[in-house]
C-alpha positions in Angstrom: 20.3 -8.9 7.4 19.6 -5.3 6.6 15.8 -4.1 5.8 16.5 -1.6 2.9 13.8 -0.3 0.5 15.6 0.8 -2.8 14.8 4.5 -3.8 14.4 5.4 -7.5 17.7 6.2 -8.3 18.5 2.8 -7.1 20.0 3.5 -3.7 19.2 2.0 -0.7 17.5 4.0 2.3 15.7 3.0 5.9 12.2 2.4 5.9 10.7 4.8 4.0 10.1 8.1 6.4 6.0 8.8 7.3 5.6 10.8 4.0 6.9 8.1 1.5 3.4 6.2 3.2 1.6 8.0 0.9 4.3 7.7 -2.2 4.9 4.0 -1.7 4.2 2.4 -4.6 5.1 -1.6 -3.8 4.5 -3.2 -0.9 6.8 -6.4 -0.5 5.0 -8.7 2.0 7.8 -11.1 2.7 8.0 -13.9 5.7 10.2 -13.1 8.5 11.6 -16.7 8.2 12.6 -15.9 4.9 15.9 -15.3 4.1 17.5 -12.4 1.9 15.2 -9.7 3.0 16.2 -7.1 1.3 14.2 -5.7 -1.8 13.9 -3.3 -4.7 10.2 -2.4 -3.7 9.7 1.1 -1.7 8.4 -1.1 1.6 9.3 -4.2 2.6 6.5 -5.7 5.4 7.5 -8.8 7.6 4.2 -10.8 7.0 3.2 -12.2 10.6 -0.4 -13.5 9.0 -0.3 -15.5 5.9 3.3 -15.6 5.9 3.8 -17.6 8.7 2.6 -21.1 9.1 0.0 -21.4 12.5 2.8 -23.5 14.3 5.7 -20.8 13.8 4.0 -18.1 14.6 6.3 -17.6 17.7 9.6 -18.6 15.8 8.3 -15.6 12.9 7.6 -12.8 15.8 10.9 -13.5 17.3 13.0 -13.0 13.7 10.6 -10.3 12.9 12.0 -8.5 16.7 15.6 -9.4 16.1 15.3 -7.7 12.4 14.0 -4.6 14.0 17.2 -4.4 16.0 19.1 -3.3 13.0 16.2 -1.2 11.1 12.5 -0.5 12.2 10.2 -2.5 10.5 6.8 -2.8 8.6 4.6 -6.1 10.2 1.4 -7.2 8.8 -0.5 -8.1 11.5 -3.5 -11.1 12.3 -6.8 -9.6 12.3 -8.1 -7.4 15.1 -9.3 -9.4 18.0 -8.0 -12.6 17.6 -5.5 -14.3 19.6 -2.7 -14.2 16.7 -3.7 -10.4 16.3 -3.3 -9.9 20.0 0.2 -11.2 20.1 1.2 -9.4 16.6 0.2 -6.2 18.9 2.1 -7.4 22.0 5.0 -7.5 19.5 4.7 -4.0 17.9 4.6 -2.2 21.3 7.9 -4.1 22.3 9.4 -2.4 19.4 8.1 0.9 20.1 10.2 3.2 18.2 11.3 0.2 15.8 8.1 -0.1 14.1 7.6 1.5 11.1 4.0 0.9 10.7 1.7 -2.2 10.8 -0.5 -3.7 7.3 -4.2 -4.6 8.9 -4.9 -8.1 7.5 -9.0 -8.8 7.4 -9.7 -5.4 8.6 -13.3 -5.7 9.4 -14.7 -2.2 10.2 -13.2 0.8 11.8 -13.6 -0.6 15.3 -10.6 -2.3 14.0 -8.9 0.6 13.3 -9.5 2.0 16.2 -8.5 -0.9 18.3 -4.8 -1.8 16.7 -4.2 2.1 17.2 -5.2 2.6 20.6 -2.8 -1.0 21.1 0.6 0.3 19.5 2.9 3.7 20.1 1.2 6.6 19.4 0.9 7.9 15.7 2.0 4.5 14.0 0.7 4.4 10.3 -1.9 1.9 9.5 -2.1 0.1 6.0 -6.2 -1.8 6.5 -6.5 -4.2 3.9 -10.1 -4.9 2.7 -10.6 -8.4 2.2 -14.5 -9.0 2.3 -17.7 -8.1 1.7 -18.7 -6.6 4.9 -15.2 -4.8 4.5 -15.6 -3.5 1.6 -19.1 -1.7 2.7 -17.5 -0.2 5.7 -14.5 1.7 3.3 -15.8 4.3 4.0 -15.7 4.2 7.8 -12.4 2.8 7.4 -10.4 4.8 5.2 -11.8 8.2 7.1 -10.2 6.7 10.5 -7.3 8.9 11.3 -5.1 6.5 12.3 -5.6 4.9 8.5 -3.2 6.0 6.0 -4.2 3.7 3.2 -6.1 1.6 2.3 -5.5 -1.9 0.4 -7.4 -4.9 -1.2 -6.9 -8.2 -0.5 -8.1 -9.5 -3.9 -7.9 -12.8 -2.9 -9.9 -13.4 0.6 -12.2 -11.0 -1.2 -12.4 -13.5 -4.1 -12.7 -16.2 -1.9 -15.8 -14.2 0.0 -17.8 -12.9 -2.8 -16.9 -15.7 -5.8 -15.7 -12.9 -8.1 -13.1 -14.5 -10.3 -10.0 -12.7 -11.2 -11.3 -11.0 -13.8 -10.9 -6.7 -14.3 -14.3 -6.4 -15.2 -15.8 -8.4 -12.2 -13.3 -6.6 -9.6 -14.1 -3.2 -11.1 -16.5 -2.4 -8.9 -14.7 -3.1 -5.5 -12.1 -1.4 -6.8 -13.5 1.4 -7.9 -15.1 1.7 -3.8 -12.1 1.6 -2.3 -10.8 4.4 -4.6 -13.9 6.5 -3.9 -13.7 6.0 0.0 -10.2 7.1 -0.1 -10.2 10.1 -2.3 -13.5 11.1 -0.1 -11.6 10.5 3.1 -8.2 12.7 2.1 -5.9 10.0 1.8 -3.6 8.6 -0.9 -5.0 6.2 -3.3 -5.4 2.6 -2.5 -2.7 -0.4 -2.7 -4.0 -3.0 -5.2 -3.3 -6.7 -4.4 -0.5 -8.5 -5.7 -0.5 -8.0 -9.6 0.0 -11.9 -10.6 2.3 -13.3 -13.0 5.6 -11.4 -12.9 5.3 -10.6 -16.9 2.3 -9.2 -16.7 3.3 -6.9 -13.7 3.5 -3.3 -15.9 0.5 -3.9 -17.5 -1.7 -4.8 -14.1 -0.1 -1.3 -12.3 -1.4 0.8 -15.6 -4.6 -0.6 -14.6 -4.4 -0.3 -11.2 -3.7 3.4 -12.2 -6.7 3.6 -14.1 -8.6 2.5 -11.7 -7.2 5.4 -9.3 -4.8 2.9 -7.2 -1.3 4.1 -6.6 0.4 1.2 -5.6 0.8 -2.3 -5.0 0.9 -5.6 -3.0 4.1 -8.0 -4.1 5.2 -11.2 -3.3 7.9 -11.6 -5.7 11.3 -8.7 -6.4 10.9 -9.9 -10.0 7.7 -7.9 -10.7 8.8 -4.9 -8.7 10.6 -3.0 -11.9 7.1 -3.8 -13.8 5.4 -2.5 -11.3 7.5 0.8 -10.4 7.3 1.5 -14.3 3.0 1.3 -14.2 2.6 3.5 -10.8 5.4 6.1 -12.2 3.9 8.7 -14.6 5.5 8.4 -18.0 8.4 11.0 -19.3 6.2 12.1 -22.2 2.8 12.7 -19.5 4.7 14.4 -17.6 6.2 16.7 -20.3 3.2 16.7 -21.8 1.7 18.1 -18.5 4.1 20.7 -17.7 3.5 22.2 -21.4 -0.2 22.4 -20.6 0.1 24.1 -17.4 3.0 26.5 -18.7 0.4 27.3 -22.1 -2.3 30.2 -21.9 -5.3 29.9 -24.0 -5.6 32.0 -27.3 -9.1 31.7 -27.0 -12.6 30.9 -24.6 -12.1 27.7 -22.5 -15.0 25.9 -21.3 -15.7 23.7 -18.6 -13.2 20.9 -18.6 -10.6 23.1 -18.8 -9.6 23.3 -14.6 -10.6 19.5 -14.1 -7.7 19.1 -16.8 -5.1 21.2 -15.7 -6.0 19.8 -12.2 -5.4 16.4 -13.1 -2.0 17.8 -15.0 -1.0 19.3 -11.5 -1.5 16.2 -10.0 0.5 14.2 -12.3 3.4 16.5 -12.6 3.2 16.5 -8.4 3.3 13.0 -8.4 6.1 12.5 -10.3 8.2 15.2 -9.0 7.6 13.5 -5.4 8.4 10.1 -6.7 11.4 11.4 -8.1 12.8 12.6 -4.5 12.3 9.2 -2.9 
């Protein structure tokens, strides 16, 4: 069993290095009893919470330390504090050096942040995923931890907490907080939770996109291709931004003329970076 991301050209790498955190546009939560664990998406995470049935949760940490010996590896962990959380923690600082970084589930606040990092090797990225109500308050305090790389949303506890259905206009709001509490903390956009049916995969990343998210949950390989075609600028924006940046006005500009060629930086920067993966 070898734990591969696939990079853009279609070549498979290790777990992608600390700066592809911030690139990483699908996040393949797969169970450690699964078999066939490798995948197209840029990260593959060894789901210790939901992906593991309460009775196996031994049997899961014990694959998830034997896959490690041939790659380090991404876990999602139980939430902080509980006893499942405490032994997903145990686990990651047996691996030490073999753990790639750890998704938060039910991250609750950034005492939470602050307690998973203080239990693991020094510097290990965190993924919290914001899954409530109370969570989603506290983004803020969360995404400006500085153990937090990203952020992420668990659309469906936080369905499940509020009674939002799955419906863009009703999760517009939490989305749009969690983009707002990253960008105002520094970090990379958020990771949007898994996009649904696998044929409507492209079309739920463009509006992740829109919504300011720059990547992902998955649960299936199927939708990754959908999905790494949403979160990758197009050929044409990206031309289309390079002309604009390389063009000097023939005349007066006013005042949404650096916001643009900001935003056409951005793009072009993304994609450039996505490109090297």
């Amino acid at each position: 069993m070898t734990l591969t991301h696939n990079t853009s050209a279609g070549a498979a790498s290790a777990v992608p290095a600390p700066a592809r955190v911030d690139l990483a546009r699908t996040w393949m939560l797969r169970s450690p009893l699964a078999g066939g664990l490798e995948t197209a998406a840029d990260v593959l995470v060894l789901d210790l919470e939901d992906g593991l049935p309460s009775g196996r949760k031994a049997e899961g940490r014990d694959r998830a330390r034997r896959a490690a010996a041939e790659a380090p590896v991404w876990l999602r962990i139980s939430a902080a504090g509980t006893s499942d959380g405490e032994a997903d923690l145990a686990l990651g600082r047996d691996l030490d050096d073999r753990l790639a970084g750890v998704v938060l589930a039910m991250c609750a606040s950034a005492d939470d942040v602050a307690h998973v990092a203080a239990s693991l090797p020094s510097g290990v990225p965190i993924v919290a995923m914001v899954e409530s109500a109370a969570a989603l308050l506290a983004a803020p305090a969360i995404a400006a931890h500085p153990a937090t790389r990203r952020l992420a949303f668990g659309t469906g506890d936080f369905r499940r907490d509020t009674g939002m259905a799955a419906d863009r206009i009703a999760l517009s709001w939490p989305r749009a907080q969690l983009v707002v509490a990253s960008a105002a903390a520094g970090i990379a956009g958020p990771i949007d939770g898994p996009c649904g049916p696998v044929d409507q995969a492209r079309d739920a990343a463009l509006h992740a996109v829109a919504m300011g998210f720059t990547g992902t949950l998955a649960l299936r390989d199927a939708a990754v291709s959908g999905a790494h075609a949403g979160f990758t600028p197009a050929p044409a924006e990206v031309e289309a931004a390079r002309s604009l940046l390389s063009t000097t006005p023939d005349g007066p500009v006013d005042g949404s003329y650096a916001p643009t060629l900001a935003r056409a930086r951005a793009l072009v920067e993304r994609a450039e970076a996505l490109a090297a993966l």
